[in-house]
N, C-alpha and C positions, 0 to 999 in steps of 0.2 A: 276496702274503704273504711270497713272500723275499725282497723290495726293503725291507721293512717290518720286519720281526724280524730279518733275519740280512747283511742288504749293510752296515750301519752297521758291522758289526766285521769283516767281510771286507774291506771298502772302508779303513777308517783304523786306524793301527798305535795310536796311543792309545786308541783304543775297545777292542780285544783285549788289552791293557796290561790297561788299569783291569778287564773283563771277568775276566783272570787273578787279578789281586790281588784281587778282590771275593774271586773263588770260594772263593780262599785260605784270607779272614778269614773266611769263612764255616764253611772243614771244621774251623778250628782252635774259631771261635768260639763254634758250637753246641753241643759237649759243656762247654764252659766255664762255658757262659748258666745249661746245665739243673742242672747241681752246686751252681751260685751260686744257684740258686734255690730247689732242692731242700735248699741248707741255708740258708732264709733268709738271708741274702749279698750279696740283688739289688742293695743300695746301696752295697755293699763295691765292686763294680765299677766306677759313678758315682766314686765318691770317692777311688779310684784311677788314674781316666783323669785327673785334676783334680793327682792328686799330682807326678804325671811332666810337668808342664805347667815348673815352673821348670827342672827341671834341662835338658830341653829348649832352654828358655830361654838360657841358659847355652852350651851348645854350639851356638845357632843366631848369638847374636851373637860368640861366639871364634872359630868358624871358618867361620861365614855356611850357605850351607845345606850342610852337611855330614854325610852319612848317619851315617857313625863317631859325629862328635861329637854328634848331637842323639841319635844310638837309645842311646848309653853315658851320656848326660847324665841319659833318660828314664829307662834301667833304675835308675842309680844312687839317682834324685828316689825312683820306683815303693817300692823294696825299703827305703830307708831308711823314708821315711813308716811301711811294711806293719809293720816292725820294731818300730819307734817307738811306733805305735799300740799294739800287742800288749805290748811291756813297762811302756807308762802303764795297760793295760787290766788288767794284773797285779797291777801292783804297789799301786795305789789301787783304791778303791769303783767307779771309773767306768766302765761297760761299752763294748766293745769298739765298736757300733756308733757310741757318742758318741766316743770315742778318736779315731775315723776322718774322722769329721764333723770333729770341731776341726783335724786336723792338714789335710786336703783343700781345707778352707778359708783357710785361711794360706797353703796352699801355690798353692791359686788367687791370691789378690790379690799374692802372691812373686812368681810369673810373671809375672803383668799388667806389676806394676812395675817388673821388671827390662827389658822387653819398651819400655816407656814412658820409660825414661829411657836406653836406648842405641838401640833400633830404632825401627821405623816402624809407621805403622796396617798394612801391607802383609803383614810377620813376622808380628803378631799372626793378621792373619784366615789365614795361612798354621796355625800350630799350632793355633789353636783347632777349623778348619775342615778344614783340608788340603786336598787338592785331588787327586783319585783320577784326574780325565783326564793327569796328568802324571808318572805314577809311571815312572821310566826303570828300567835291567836292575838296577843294583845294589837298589834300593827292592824292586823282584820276587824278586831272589834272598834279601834280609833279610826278607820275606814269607813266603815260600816254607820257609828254612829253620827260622823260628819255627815254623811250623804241623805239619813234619817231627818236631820234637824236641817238640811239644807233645803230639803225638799217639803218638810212642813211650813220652813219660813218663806219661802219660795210660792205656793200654796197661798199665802197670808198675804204677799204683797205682788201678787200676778197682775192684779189687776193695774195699781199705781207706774207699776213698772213698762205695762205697755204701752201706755197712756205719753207715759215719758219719751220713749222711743217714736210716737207717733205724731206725738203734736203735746211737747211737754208746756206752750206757754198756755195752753187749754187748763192741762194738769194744776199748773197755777192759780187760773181763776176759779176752780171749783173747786180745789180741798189744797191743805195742807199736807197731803203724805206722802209729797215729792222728795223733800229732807230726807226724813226718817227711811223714806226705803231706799231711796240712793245709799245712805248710808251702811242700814242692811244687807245690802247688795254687797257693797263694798268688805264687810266683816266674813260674808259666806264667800267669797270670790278666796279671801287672806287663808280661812281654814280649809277650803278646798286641795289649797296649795299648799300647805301645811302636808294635808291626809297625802297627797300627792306625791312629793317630795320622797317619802317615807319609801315609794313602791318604783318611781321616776326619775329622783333627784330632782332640782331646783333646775336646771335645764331644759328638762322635756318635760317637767307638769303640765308644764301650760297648752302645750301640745294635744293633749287629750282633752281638752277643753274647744281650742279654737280648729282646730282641723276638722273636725266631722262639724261642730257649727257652718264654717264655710261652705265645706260640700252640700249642707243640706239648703243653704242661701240657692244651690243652682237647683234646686227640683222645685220647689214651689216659695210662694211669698205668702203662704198663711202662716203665721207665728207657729201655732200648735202642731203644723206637721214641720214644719224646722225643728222643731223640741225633738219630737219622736224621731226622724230622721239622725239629729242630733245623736241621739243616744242610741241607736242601733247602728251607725257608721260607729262611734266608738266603741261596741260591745265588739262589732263582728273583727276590728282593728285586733282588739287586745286579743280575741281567739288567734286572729289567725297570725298574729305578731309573734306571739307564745310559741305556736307549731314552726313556723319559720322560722326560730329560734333554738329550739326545740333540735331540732333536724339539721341545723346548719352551724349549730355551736357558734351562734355572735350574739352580743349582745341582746339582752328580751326587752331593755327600754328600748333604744334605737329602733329596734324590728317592728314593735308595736307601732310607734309613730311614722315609719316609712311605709309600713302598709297604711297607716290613715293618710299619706300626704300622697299615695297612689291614688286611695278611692278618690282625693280630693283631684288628683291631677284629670280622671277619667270625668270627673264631672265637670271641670272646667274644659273639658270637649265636649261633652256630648250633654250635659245638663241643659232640660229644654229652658228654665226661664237664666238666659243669658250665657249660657253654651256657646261655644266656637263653631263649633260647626253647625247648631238651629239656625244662627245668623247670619251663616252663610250662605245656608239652603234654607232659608223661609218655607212655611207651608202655604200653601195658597189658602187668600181671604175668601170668604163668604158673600158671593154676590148675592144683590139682591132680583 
């Protein structure tokens, strides 16, 4: 049993590398997934991993693979898009989720073809895909520190945030820091995916975000154990993604998130709040 779960990351320094970084994306990502869910969102996510793909772009062929210049190229791509969106979504009839669609999508084929007429097939399946068994110290520490400052600002606007999700025209008549933390929200969601990208590519970041959020929507409807739930479906994903990877020589992005799109499938059977099969076979009520 320890030659088999636990010699693979004892034995090689990139297995404990990627093991790290998974866990990372995991503490930062799961309070992230469940707020993006919990306020309808889920595709605000998607269409943001997609947005940071050009600027990426951009810093990977000016300064080749260069942590600075693709994670500043990303942030910069992320937050413009985020912006962009929100004051077309303002300013015109058109709502916000289509705002985002159009601009994620432009900024998908940007990338491609910036990627296409200065780099190689190689760059591409690098940003799209990433590559998590080769994350080095700098990559760890830009992981590491997103997840630090996600979770302190996270921490700072818990409160504003649930409020929002729950009964946001409340939020409105008694404070003002419905703005400010949407927008907050919106800047840690962009640098998540950023640190993401780096270990998942701009395809399956988001995936370690919205997939164990999901799963943890089928076990209970208290916010704080969706969080926790949250972030232990994505820790135990990236383990066992890793050794499934590890063992069977495919892909360790792909692997990590099809073991989270399992746990999520298993829970969409058998999770009691809103399960397939609790609702099939109801427990019996409580007479009086």
């Amino acid at each position: 049993m320890h030659a088999a779960l636990i010699a693979p990351f004892t034995e090689f320094e990139f297995m404990r590398r990627a093991l790290v970084g998974v866990l990372a994306l995991a503490l930062a990502g799961g309070p992230l997934g469940v707020f993006l869910m919990l306020r309808r969102m889920s595709l605000v996510g998607d269409a943001m991993a997609h947005a940071i793909l050009p600027g990426a772009a951009v810093g990977l062929l000016v300064s080749g693979l260069n942590l600075f210049a693709m994670t500043a190229g990303g942030l910069i791509a992320g937050i413009v898009v985020a912006v962009a969106a929100g004051l077309v979504a303002r300013a015109t009839e058109l709502k916000e989720d289509a705002s985002l669609a159009t601009f994620y999508l432009v900024s998908l084929a940007l990338g491609v073809m910036i990627i296409s007429l200065k780099g190689t097939n190689l760059d591409l399946l690098h940003l799209l895909f990433g590559n998590v068994l080769a994350l080095d110290d700098q990559t760890l520490l830009l992981i590491a520190a997103i997840t630090s400052v996600t979770l302190v600002i996270l921490a700072l606007i818990y409160r504003p945030l649930v409020l929002e999700c729950v009964d946001p025209g409340f939020l409105r008549s008694v404070s003002n820091a419905g703005a400010p933390a949407h927008l907050a929200f919106l800047v840690l969601v962009v640098m998540n995916l950023v640190g993401g990208f780096q270990a998942l590519g701009t395809l399956l970041a988001v995936g370690i975000m919205m997939l164990p959020a999901a799963t943890g929507r089928f076990w209970t409807r208290d916010i704080t154990m969706m969080i926790l739930i949250a972030v232990g479906c994505g820790a135990i994903a990236g383990y066992a993604g890793l050794l499934l990877s590890f063992y069977t020589s495919v892909a360790s992005g792909p692997a990590i998130i099809l073991v989270a799109g399992a746990i999520y499938a298993v829970s969409v059977l058998f999770g009691p709040v809103g399960g397939m099969v609790p609702q099939l076979f109801p427990g019996r009520h409580l007479e009086a």
